[in-house]
CHARMM internal coordinates of N, CA and C (Angstrom, degrees):
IC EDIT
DIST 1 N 1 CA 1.4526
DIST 1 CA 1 C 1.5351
ANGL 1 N 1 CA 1 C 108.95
DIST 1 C 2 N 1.5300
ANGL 1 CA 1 C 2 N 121.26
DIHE 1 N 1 CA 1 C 2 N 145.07
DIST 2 N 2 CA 1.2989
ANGL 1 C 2 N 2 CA 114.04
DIHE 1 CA 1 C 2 N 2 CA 160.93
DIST 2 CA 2 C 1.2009
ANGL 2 N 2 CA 2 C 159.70
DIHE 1 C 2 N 2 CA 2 C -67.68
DIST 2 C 3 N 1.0297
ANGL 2 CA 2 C 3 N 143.86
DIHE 2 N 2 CA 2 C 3 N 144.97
DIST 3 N 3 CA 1.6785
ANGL 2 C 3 N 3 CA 125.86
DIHE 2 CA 2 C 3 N 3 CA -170.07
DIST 3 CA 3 C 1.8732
ANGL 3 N 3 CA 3 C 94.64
DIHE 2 C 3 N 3 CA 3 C -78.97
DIST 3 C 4 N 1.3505
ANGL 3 CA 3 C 4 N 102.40
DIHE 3 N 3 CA 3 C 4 N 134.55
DIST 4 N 4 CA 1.6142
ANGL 3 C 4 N 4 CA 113.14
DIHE 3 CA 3 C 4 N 4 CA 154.09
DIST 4 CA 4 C 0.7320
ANGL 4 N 4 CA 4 C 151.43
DIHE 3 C 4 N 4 CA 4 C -108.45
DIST 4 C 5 N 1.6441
ANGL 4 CA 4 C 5 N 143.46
DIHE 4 N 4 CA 4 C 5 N 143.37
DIST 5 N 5 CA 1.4509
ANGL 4 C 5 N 5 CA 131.94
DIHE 4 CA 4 C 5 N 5 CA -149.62
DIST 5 CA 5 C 1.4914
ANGL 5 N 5 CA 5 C 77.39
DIHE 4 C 5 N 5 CA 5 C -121.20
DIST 5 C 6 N 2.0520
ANGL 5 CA 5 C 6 N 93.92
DIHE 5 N 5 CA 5 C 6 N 127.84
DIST 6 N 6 CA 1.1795
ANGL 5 C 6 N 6 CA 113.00
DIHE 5 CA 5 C 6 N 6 CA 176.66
DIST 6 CA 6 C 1.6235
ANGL 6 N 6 CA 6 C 105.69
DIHE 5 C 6 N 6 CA 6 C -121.79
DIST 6 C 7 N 1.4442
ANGL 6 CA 6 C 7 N 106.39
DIHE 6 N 6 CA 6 C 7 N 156.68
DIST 7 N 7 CA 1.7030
ANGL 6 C 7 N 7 CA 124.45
DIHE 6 CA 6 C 7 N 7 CA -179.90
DIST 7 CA 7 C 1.2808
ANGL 7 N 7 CA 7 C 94.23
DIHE 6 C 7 N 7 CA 7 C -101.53
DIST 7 C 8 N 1.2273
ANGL 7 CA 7 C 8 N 104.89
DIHE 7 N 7 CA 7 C 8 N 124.67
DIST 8 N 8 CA 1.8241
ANGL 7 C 8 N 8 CA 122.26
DIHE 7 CA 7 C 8 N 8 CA 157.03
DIST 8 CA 8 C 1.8219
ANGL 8 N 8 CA 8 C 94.72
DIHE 7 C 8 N 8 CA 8 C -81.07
DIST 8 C 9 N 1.4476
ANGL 8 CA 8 C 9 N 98.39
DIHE 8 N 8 CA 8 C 9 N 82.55
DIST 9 N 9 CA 1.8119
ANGL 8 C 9 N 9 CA 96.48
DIHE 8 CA 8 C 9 N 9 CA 155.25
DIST 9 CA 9 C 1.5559
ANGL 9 N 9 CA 9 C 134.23
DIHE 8 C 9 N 9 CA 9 C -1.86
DIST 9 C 10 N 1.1865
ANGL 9 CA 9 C 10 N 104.94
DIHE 9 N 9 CA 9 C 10 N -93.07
DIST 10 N 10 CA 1.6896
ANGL 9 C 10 N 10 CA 128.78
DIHE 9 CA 9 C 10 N 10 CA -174.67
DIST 10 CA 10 C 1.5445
ANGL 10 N 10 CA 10 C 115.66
DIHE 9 C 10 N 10 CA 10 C -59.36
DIST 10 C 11 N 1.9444
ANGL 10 CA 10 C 11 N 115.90
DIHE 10 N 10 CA 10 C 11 N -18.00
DIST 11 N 11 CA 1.3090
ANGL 10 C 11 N 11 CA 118.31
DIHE 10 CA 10 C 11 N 11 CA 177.89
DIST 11 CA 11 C 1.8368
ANGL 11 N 11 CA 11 C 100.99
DIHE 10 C 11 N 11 CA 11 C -97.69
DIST 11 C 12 N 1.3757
ANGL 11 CA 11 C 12 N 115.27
DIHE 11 N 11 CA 11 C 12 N -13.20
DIST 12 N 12 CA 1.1955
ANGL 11 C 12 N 12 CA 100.52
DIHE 11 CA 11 C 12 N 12 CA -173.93
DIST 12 CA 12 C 1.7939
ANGL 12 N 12 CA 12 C 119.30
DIHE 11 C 12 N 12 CA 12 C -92.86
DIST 12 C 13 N 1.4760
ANGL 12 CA 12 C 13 N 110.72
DIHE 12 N 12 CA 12 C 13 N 134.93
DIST 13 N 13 CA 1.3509
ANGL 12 C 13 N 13 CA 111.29
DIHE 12 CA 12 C 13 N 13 CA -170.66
DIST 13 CA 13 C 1.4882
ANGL 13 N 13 CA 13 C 123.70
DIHE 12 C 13 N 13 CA 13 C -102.11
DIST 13 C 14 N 1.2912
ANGL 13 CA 13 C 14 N 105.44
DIHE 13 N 13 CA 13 C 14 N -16.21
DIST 14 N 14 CA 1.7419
ANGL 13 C 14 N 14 CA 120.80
DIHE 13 CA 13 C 14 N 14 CA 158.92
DIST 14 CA 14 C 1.6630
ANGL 14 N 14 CA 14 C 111.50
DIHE 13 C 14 N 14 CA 14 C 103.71
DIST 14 C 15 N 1.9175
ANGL 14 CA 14 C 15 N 81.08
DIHE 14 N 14 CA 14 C 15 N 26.42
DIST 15 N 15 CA 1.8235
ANGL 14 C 15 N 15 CA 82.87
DIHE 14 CA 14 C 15 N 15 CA 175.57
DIST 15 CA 15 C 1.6742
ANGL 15 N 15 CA 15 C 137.07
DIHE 14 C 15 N 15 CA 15 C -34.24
DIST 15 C 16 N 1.6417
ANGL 15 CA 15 C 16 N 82.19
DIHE 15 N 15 CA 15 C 16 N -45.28
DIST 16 N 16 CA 1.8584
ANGL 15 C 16 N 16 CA 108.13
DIHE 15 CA 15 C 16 N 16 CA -177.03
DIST 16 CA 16 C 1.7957
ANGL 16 N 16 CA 16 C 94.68
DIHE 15 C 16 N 16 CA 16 C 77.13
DIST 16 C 17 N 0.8660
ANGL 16 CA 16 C 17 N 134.98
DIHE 16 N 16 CA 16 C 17 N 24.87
DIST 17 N 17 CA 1.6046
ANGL 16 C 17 N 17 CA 126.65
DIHE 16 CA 16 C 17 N 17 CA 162.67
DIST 17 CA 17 C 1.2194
ANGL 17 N 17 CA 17 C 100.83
DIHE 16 C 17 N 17 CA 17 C -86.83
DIST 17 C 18 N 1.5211
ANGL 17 CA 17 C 18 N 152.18
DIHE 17 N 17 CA 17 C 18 N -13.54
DIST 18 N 18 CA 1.6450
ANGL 17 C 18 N 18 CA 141.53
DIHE 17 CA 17 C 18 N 18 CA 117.76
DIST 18 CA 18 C 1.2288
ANGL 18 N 18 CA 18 C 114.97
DIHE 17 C 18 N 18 CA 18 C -1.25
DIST 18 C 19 N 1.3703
ANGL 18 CA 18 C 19 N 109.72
DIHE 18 N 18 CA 18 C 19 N -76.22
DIST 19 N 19 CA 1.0557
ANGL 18 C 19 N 19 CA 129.83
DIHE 18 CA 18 C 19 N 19 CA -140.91
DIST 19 CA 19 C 2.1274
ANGL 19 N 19 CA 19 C 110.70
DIHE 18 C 19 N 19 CA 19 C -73.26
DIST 19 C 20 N 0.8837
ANGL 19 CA 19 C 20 N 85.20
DIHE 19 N 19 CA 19 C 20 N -28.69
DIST 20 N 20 CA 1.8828
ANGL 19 C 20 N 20 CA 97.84
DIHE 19 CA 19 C 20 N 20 CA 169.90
DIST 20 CA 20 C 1.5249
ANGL 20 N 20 CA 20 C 108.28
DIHE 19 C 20 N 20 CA 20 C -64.34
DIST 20 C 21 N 1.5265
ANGL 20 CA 20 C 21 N 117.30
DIHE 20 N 20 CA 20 C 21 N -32.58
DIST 21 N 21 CA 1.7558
ANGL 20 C 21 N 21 CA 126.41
DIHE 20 CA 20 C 21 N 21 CA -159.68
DIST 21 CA 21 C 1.7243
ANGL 21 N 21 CA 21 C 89.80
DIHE 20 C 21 N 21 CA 21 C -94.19
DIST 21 C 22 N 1.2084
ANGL 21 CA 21 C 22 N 106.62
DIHE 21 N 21 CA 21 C 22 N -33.61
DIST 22 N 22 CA 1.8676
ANGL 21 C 22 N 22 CA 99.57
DIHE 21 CA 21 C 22 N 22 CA -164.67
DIST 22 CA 22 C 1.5238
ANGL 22 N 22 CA 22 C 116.85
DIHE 21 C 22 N 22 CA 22 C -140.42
DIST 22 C 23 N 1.5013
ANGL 22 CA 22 C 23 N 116.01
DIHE 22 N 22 CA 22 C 23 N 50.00
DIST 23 N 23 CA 1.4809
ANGL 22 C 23 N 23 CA 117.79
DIHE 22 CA 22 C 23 N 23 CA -155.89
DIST 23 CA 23 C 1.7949
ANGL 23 N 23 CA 23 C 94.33
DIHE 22 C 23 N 23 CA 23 C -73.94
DIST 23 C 24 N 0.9851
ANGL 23 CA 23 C 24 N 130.52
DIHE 23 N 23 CA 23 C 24 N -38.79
DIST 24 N 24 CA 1.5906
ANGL 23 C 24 N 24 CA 113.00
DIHE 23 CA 23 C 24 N 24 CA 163.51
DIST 24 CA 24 C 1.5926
ANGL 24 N 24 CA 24 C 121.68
DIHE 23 C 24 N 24 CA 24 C -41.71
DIST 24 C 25 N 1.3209
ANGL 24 CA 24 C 25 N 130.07
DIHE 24 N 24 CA 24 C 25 N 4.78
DIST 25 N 25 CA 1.1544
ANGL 24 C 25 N 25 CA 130.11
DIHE 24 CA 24 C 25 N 25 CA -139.06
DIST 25 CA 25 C 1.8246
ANGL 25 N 25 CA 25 C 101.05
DIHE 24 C 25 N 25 CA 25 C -138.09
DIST 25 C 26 N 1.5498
ANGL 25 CA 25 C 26 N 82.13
DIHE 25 N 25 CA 25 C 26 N -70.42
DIST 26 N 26 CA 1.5236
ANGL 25 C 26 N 26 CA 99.59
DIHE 25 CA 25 C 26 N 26 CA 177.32
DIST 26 CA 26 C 1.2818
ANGL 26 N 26 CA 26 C 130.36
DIHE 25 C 26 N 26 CA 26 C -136.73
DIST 26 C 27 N 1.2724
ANGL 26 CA 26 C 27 N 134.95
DIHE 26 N 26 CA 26 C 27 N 156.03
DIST 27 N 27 CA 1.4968
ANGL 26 C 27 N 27 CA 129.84
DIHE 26 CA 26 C 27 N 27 CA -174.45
DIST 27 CA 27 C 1.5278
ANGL 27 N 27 CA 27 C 106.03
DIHE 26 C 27 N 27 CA 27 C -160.33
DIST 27 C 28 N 1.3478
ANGL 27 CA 27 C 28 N 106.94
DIHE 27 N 27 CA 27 C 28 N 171.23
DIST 28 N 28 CA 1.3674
ANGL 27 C 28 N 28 CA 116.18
DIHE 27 CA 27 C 28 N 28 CA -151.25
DIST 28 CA 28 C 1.5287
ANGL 28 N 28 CA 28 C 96.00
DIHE 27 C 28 N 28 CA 28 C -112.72
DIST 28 C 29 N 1.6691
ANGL 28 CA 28 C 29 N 150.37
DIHE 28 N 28 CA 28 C 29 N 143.66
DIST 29 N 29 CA 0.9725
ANGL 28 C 29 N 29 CA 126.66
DIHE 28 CA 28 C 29 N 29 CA 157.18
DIST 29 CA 29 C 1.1868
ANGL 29 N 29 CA 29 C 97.96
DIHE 28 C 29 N 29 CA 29 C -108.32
DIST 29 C 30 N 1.7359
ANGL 29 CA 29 C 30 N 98.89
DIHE 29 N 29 CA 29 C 30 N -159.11
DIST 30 N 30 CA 1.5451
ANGL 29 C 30 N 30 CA 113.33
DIHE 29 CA 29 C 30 N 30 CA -135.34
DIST 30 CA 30 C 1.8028
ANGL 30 N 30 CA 30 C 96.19
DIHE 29 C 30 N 30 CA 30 C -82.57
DIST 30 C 31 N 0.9672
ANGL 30 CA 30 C 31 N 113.92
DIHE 30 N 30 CA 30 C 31 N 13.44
DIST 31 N 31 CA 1.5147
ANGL 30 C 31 N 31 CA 118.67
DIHE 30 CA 30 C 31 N 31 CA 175.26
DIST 31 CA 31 C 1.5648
ANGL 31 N 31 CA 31 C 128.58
DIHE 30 C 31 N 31 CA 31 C -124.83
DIST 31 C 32 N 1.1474
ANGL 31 CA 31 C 32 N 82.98
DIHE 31 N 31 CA 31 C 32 N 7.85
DIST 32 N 32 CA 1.6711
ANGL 31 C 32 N 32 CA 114.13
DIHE 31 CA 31 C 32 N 32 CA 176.18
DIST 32 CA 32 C 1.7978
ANGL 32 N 32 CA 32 C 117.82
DIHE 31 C 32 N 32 CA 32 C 64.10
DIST 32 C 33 N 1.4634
ANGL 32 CA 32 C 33 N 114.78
DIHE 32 N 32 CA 32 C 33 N 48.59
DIST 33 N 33 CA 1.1127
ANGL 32 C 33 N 33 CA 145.21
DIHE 32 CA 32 C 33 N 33 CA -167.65
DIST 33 CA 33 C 1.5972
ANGL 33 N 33 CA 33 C 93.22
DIHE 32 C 33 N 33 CA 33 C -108.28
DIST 33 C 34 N 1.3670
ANGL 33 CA 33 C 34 N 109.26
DIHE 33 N 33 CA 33 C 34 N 118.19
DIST 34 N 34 CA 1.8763
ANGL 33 C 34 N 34 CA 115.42
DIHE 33 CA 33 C 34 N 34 CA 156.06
DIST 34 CA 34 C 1.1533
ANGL 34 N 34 CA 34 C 103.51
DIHE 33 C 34 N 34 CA 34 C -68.47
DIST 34 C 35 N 1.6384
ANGL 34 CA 34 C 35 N 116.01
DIHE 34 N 34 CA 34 C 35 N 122.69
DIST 35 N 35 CA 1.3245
ANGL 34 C 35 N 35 CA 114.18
DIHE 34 CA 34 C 35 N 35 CA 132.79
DIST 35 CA 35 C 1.1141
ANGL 35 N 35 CA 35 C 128.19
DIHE 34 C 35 N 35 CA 35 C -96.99
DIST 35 C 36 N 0.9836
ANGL 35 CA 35 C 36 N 118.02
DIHE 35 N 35 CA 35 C 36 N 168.53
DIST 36 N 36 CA 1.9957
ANGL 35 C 36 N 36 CA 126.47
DIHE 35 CA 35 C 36 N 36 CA 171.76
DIST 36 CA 36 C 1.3243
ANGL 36 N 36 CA 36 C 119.96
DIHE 35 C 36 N 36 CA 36 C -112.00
DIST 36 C 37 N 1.0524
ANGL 36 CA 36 C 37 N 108.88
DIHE 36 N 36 CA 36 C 37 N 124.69
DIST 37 N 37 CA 1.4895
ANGL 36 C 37 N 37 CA 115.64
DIHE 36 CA 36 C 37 N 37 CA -151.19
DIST 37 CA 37 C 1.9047
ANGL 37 N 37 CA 37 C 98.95
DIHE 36 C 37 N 37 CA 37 C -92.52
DIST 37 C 38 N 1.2583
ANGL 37 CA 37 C 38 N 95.96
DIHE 37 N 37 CA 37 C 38 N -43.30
DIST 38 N 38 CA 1.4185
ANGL 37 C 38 N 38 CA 108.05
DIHE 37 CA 37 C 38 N 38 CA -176.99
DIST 38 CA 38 C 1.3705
ANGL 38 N 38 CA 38 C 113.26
DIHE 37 C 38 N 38 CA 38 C -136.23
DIST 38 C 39 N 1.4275
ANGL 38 CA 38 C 39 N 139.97
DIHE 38 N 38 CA 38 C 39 N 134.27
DIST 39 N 39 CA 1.4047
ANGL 38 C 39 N 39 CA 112.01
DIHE 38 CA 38 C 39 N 39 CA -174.92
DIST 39 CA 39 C 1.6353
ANGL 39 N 39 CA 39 C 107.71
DIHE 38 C 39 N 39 CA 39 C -128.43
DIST 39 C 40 N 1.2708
ANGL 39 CA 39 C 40 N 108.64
DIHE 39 N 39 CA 39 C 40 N 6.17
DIST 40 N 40 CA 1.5503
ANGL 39 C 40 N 40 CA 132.03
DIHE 39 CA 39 C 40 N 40 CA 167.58
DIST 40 CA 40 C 1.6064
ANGL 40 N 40 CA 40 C 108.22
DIHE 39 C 40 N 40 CA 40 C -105.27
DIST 40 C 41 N 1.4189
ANGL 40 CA 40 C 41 N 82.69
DIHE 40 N 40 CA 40 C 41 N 121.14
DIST 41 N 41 CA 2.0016
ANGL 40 C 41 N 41 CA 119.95
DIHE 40 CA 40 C 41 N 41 CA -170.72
DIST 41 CA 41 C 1.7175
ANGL 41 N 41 CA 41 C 112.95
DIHE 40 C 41 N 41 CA 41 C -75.48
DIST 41 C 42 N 1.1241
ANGL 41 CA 41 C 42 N 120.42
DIHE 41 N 41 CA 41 C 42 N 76.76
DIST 42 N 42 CA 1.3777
ANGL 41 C 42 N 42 CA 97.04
DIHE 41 CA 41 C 42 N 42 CA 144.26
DIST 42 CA 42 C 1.0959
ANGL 42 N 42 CA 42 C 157.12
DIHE 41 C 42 N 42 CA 42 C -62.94
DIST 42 C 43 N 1.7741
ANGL 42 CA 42 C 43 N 169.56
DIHE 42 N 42 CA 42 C 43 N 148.44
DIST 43 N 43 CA 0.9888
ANGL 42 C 43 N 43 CA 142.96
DIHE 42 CA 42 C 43 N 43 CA -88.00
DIST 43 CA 43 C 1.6262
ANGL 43 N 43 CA 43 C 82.78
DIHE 42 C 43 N 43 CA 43 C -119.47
DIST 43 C 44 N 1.5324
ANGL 43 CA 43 C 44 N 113.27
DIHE 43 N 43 CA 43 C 44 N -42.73
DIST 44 N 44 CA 1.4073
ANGL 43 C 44 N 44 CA 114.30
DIHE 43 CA 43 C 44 N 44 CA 153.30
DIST 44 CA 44 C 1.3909
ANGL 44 N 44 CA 44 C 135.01
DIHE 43 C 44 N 44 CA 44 C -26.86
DIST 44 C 45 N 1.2157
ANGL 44 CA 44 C 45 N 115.23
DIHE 44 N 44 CA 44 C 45 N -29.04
DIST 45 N 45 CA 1.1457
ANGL 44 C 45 N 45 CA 128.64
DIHE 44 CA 44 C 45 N 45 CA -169.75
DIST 45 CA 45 C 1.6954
ANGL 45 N 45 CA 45 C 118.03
DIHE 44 C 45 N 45 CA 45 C -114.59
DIST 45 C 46 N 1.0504
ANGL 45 CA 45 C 46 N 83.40
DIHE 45 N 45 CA 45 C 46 N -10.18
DIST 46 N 46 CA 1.8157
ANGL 45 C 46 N 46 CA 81.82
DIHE 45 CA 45 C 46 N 46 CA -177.47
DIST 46 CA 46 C 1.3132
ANGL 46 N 46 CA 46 C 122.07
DIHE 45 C 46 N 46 CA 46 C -85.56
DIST 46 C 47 N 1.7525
ANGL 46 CA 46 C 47 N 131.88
DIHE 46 N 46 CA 46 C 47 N 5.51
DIST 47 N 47 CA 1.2632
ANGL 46 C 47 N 47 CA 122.46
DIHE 46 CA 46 C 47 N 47 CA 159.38
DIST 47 CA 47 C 1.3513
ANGL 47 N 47 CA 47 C 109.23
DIHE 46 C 47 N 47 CA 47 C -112.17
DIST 47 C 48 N 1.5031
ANGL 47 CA 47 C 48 N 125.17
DIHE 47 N 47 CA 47 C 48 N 3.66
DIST 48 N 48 CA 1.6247
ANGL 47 C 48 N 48 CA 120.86
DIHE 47 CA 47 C 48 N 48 CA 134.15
DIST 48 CA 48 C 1.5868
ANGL 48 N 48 CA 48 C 129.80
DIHE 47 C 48 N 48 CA 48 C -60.23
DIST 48 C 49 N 1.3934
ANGL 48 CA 48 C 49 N 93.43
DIHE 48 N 48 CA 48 C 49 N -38.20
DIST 49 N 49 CA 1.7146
ANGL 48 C 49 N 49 CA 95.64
DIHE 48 CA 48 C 49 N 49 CA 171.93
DIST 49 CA 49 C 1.6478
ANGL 49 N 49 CA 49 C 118.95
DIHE 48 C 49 N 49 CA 49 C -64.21
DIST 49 C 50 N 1.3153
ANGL 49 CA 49 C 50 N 112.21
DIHE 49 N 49 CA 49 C 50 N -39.50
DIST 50 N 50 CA 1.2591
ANGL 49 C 50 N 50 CA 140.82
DIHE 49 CA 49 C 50 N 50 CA -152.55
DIST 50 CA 50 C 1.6607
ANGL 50 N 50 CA 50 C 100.23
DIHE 49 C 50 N 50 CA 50 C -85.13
DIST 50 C 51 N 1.5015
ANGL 50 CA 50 C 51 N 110.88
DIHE 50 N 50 CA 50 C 51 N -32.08
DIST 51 N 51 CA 1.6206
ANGL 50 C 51 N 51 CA 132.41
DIHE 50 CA 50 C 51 N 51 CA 153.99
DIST 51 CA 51 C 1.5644
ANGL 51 N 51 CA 51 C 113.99
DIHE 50 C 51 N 51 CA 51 C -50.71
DIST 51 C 52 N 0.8275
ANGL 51 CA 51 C 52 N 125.44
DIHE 51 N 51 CA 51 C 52 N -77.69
DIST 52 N 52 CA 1.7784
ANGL 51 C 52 N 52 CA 157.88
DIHE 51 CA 51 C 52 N 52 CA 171.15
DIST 52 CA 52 C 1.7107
ANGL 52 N 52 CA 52 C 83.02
DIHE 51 C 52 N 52 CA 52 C -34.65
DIST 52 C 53 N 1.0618
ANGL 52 CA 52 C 53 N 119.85
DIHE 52 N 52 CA 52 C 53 N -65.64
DIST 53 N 53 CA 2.1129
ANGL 52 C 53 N 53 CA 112.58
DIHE 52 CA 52 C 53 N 53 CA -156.20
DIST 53 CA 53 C 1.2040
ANGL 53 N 53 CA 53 C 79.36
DIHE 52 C 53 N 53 CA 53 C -80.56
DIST 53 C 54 N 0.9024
ANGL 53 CA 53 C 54 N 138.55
DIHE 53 N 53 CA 53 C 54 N -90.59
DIST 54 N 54 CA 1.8944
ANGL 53 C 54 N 54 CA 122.36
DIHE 53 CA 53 C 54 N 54 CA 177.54
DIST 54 CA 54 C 1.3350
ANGL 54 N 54 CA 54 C 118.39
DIHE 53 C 54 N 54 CA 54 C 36.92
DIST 54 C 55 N 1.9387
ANGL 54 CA 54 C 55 N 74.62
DIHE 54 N 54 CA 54 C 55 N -97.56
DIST 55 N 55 CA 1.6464
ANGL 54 C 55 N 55 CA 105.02
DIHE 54 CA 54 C 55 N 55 CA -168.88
DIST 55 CA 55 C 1.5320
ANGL 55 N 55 CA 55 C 125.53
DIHE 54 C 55 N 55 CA 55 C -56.94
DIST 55 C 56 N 1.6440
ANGL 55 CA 55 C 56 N 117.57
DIHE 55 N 55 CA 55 C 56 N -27.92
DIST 56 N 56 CA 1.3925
ANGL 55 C 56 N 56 CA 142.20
DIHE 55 CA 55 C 56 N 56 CA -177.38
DIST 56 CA 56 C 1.5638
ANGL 56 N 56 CA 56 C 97.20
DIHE 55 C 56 N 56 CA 56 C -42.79
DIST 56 C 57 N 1.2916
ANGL 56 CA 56 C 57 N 113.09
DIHE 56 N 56 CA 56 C 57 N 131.47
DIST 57 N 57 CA 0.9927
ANGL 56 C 57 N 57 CA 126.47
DIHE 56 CA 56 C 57 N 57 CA 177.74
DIST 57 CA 57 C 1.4917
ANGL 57 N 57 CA 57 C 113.52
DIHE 56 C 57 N 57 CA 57 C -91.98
DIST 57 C 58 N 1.1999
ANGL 57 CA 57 C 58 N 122.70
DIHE 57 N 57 CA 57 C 58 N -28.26
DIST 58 N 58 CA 1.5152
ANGL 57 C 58 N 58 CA 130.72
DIHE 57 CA 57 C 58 N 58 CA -160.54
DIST 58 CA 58 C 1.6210
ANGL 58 N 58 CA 58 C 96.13
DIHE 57 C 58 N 58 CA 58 C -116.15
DIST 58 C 59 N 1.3750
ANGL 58 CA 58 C 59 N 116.42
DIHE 58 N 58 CA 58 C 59 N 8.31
DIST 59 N 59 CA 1.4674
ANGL 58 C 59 N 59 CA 128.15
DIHE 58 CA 58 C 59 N 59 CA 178.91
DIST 59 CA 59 C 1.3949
ANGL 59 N 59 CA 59 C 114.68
DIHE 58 C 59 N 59 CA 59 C 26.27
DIST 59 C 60 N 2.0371
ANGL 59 CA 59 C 60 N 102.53
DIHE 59 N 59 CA 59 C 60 N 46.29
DIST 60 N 60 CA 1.6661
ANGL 59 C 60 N 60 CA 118.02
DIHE 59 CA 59 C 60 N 60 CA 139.52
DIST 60 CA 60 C 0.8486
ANGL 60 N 60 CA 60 C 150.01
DIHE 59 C 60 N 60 CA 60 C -51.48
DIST 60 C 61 N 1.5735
ANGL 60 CA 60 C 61 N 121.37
DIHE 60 N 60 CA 60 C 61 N 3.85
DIST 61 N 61 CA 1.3930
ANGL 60 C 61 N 61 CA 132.64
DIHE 60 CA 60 C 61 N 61 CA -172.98
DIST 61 CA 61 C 1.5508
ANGL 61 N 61 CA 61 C 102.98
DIHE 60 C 61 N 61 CA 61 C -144.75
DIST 61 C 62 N 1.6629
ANGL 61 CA 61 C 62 N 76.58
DIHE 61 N 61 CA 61 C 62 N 148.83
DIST 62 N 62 CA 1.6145
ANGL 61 C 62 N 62 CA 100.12
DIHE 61 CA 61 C 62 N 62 CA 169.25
DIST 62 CA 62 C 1.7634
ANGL 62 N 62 CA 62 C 124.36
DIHE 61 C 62 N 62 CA 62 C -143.88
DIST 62 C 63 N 1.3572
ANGL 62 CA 62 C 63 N 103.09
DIHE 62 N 62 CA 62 C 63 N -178.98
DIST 63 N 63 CA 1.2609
ANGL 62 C 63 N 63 CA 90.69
DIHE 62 CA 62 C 63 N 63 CA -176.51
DIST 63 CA 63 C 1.6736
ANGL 63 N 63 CA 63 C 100.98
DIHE 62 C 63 N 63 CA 63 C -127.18
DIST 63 C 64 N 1.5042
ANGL 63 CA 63 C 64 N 118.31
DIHE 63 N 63 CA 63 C 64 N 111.55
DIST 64 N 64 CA 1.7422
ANGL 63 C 64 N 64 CA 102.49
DIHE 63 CA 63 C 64 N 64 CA -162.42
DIST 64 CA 64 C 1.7512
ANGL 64 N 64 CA 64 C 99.03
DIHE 63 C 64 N 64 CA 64 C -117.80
DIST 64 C 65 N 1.7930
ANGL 64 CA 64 C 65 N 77.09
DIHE 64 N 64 CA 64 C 65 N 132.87
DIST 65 N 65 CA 2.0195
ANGL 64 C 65 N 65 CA 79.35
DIHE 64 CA 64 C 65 N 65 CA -172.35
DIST 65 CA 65 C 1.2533
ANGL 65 N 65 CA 65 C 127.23
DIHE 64 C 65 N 65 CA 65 C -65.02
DIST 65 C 66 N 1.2752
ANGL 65 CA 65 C 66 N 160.06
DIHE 65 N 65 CA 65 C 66 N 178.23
DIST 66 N 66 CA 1.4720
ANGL 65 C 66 N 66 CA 156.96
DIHE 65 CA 65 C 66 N 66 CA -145.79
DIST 66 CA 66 C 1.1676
ANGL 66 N 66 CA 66 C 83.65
DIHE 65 C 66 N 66 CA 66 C -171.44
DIST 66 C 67 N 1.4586
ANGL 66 CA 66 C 67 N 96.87
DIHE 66 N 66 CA 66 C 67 N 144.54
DIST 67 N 67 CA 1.4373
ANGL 66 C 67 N 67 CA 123.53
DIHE 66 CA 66 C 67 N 67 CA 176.65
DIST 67 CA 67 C 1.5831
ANGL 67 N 67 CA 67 C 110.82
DIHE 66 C 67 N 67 CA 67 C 43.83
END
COOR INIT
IC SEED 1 N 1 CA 1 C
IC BUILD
């Protein structure tokens, strides 16, 4: 199973400074709402994700292991 990068809701403010580290991942629309584009990690993907929880300013993201 995959690891997933999850949004803590209520801490996130819709900076989009995510969104530069993991744009396969996540993006901002035109109202400044995160979406998640994908929220299952491929191995490809996990030091973009791992970028993105980083960078989070309001430290909304995570990366939660599976299986």
């Amino acid at each position: 199973m995959a690891d997933k990068l999850v949004v803590e809701w209520p801490l996130c403010d819709g900076n989009g400074v995510c969104t530069f580290e993991a744009p396969e991942l996540l993006e901002i629309d035109d109202d400044d709402n995160l979406i998640v584009l994908r929220d299952e990690l491929t191995e490809a993907d996990r030091p973009k994700a791992e970028a993105a929880v980083r960078v989070c300013p309001k430290h909304a993201l995570r990366i939660e292991r599976q299986g």
